[in-house]
C-alpha positions in Angstrom: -49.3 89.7 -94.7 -46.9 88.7 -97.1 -47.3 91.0 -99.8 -47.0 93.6 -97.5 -43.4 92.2 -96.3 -42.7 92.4 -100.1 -43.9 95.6 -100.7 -42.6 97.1 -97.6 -39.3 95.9 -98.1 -39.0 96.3 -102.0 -39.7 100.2 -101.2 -36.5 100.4 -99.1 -35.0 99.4 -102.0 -33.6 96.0 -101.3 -33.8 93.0 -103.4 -35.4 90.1 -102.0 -32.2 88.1 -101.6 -31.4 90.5 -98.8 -33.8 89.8 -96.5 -32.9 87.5 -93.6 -33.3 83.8 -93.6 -35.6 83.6 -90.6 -38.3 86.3 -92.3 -37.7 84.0 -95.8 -38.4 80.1 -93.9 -41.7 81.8 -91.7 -43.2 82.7 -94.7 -42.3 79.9 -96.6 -42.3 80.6 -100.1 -41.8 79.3 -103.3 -40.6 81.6 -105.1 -40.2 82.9 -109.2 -39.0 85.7 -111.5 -41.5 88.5 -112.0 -40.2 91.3 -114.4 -43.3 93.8 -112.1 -41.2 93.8 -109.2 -37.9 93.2 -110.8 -37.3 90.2 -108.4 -39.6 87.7 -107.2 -43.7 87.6 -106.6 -45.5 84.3 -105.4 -46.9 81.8 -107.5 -50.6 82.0 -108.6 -51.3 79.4 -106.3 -50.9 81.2 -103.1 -53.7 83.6 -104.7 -57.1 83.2 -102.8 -59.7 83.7 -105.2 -62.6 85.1 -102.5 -60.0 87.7 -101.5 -59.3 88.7 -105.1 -63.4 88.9 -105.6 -63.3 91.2 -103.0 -60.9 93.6 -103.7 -63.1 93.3 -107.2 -65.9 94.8 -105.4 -64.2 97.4 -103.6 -62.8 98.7 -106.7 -66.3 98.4 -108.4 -67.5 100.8 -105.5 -65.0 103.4 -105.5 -65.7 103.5 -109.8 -69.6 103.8 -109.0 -69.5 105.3 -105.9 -72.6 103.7 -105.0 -74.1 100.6 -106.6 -77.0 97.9 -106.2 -76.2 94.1 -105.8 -77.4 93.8 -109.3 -74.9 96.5 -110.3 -71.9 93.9 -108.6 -72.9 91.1 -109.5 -73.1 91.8 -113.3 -69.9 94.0 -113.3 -67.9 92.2 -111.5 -69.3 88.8 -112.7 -70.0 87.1 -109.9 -72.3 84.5 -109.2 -75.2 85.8 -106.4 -74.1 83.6 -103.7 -70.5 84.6 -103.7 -71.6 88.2 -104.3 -73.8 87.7 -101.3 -70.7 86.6 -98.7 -68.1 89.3 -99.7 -70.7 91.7 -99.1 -71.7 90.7 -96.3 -68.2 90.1 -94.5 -67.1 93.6 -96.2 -70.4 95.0 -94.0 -69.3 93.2 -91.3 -66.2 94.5 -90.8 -67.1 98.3 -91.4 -65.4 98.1 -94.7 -68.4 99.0 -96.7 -71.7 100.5 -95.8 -75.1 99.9 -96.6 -78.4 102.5 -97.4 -81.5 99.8 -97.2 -83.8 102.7 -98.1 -82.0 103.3 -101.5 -80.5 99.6 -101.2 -77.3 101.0 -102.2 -73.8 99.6 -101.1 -70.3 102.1 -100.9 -67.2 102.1 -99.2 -66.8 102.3 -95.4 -65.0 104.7 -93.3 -62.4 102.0 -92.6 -61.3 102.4 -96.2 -60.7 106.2 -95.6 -59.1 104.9 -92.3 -56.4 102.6 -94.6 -55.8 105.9 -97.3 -54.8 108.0 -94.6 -52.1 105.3 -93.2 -50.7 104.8 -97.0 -50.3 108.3 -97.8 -48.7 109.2 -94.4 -46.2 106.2 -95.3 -44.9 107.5 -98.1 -43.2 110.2 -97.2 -42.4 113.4 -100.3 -38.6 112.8 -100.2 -38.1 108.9 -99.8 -40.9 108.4 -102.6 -39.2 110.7 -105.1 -35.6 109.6 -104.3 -34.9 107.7 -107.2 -36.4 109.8 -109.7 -35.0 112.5 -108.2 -31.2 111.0 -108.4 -32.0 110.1 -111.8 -33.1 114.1 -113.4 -29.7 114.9 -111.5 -27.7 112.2 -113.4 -29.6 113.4 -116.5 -28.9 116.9 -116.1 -25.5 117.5 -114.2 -27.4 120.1 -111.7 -28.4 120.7 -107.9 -32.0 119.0 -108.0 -34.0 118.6 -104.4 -37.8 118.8 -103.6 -39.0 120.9 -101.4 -42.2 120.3 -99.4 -44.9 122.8 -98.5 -44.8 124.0 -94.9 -48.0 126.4 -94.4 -46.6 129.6 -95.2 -42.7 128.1 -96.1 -41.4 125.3 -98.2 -38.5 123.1 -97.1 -35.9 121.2 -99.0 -36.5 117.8 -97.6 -34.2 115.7 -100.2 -30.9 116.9 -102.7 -28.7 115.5 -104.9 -25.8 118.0 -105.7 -24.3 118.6 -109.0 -20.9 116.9 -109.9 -19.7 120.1 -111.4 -17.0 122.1 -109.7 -18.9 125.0 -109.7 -22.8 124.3 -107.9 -25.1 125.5 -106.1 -26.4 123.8 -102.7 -29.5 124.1 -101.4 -29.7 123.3 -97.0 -32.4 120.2 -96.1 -34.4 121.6 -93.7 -34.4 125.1 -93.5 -37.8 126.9 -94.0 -38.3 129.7 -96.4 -40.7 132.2 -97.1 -43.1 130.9 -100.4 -41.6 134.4 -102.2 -38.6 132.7 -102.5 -37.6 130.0 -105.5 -39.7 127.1 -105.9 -42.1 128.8 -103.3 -43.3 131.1 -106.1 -44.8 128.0 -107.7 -46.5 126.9 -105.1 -47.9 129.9 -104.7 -49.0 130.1 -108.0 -51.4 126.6 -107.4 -53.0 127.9 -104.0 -56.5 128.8 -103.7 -57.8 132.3 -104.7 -58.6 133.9 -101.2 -55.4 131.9 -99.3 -53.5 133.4 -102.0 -55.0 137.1 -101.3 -54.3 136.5 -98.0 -50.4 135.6 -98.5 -50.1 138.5 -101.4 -51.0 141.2 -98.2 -47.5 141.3 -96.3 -44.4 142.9 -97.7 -42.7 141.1 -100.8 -39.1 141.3 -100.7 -36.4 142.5 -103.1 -34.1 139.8 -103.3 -32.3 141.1 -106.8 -32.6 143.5 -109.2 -34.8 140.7 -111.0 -37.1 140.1 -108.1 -41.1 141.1 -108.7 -42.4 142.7 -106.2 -45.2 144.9 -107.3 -48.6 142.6 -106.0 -50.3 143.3 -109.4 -46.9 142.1 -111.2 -46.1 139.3 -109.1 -50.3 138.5 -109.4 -49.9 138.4 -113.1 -46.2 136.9 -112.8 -48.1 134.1 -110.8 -50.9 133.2 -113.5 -48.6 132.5 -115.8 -46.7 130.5 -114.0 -50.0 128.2 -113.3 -51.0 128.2 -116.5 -47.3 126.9 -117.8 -47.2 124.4 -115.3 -44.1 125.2 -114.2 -41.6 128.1 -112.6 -38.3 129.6 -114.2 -36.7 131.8 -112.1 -34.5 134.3 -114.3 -31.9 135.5 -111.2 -34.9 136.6 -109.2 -33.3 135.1 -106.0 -29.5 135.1 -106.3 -27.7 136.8 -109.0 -26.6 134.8 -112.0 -28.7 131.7 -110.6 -31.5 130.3 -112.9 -33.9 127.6 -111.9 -36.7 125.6 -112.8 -39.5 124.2 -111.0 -42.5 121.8 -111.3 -45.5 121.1 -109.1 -45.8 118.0 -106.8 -49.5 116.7 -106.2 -51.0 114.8 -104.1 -53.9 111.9 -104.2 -56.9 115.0 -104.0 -55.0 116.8 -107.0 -53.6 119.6 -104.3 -50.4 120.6 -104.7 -47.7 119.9 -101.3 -44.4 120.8 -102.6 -42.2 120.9 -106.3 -39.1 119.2 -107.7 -36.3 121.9 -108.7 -33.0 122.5 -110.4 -31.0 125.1 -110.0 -27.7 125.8 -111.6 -25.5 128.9 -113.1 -27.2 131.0 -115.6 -24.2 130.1 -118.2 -25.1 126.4 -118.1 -28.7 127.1 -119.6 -28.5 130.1 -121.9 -29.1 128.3 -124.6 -33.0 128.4 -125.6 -32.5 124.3 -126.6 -30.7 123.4 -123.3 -33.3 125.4 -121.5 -35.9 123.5 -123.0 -34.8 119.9 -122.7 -34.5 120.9 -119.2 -37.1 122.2 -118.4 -38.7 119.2 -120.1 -37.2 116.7 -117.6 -38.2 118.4 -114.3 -42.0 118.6 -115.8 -41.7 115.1 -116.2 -39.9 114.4 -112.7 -42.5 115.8 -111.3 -45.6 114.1 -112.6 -43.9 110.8 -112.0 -43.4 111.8 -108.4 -46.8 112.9 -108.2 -48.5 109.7 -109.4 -46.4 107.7 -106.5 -48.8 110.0 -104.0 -52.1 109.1 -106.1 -52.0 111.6 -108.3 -54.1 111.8 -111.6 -53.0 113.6 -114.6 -56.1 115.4 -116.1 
């Protein structure tokens, strides 16, 4: 309970000091620096030692996926009788199961049951705000994440360029995956959802815009294979931008991180580079925060 009132209230983004007396005195603790959290953690003392065994054997089981009590004991180095209670509370509570004809232990449903509640807690745009605020303090462009939507993305979260001359992008609006960072996502779907998007009309946005299925097939394998999207005034004239997947926990992708800005202000092959070089990097970092795991 109370690392989750420090976790939950370290990922709003407030420091520890700012949490209100009352919450401080009813959990009563003694506190000291910790440069992991950039604040405070609890002293080893309040650490249970059965718990932390536990957990031991839970991540034991999702390495294996299956394993024998021989198989804990030894890699988790425990002695049998110990062994013998976690796994037998861990049963009782549905957190693992059990196969007595291969005499096999795994994780339970319940633990699928927890997964599901973390990833729907952190949200795309909240869990990439500070990285995000950071590539457009490192850049000087429009950057903002757009989420996949079925058939459209959506800019969920922006930060705006400081320059007098940007270019804005709405929150909320949906638009078809033809259009900007879409064409990246596009690029990462499955083969036949892909054919079946690639069948309706594509439309001619610019002079710059492909269209042609086999061209915008092609267009769309390189993108994939680059990792990443640079529209060349394929949507609005004289606008380039650059975009670069976001991935989830199961390695699917749900959205990218973008930057958009006047053609002018990356014509150089260098400056081009260096940026595109940052939003690749954005995006991966966003990515691990959802589970993520770089291959």
């Amino acid at each position: 309970m109370v690392d989750g009132i420090l976790i939950l209230w370290r990922h709003r983004g407030l420091n520890l000091k700012q949490m209100p007396a009352m919450c401080l005195n009813s959990i009563k603790l003694k506190l000291k620096k910790n440069t992991k959290w950039g604040n405070y953690m609890p002293k080893e003392g309040y650490r249970v030692p059965m718990v932390a065994n536990a957990i031991l054997v839970l991540d034991e089981l999702a390495v294996l996926k299956e394993a024998t009590f021989t198989e804990i004991v030894n890699n988790c180095n425990l002695n049998k009788a110990s062994a013998k209670r976690i796994l037998v509370t861990l049963l009782a509570e549905g957190v693992i199961d059990y196969d007595s004809t291969k005499r096999l232990y795994k994780l339970g449903m319940k633990v699928l049951k927890w997964g599901r509640v973390v990833v729907d807690f952190f949200e795309l745009g909240p869990a990439g705000r500070r990285i995000l605020e950071r590539l457009r303090n490192d850049t000087n462009e429009t950057v903002f994440i757009v989420e996949r939507r079925q058939y459209h993305h959506v800019c969920i979260e922006k930060y705006e360029s400081h320059n007098k001359m940007r270019i804005c992008s709405d929150i909320g609006v949906a638009l078809p995956l033809t259009y900007g960072p879409g064409k990246l996502i596009l690029a990462f779907m499955e083969t036949e959802e892909l054919e079946e998007y690639l069948q309706q009309q594509m439309f001619q946005y610019t002079d710059h815009t492909v269209t042609k299925k086999e061209e915008v097939i092609s267009q769309l394998a390189e993108i994939h294979q680059r990792g990443y999207f640079i529209d060349m005034q394929e949507f609005i004239d004289g606008i380039t931008g650059i975009s670069a997947p976001l991935f989830n926990y199961r390695n699917k992708i749900i959205g990218a991180v973008s930057l958009v800005a006047p053609l002018q202000r990356l014509s150089e092959n260098d400056k081009m580079m260096e940026t595109i070089a940052k939003v690749v990097e954005a995006g991966k970092e966003i990515s691990i925060q959802f589970g993520y795991s770089p291959q």
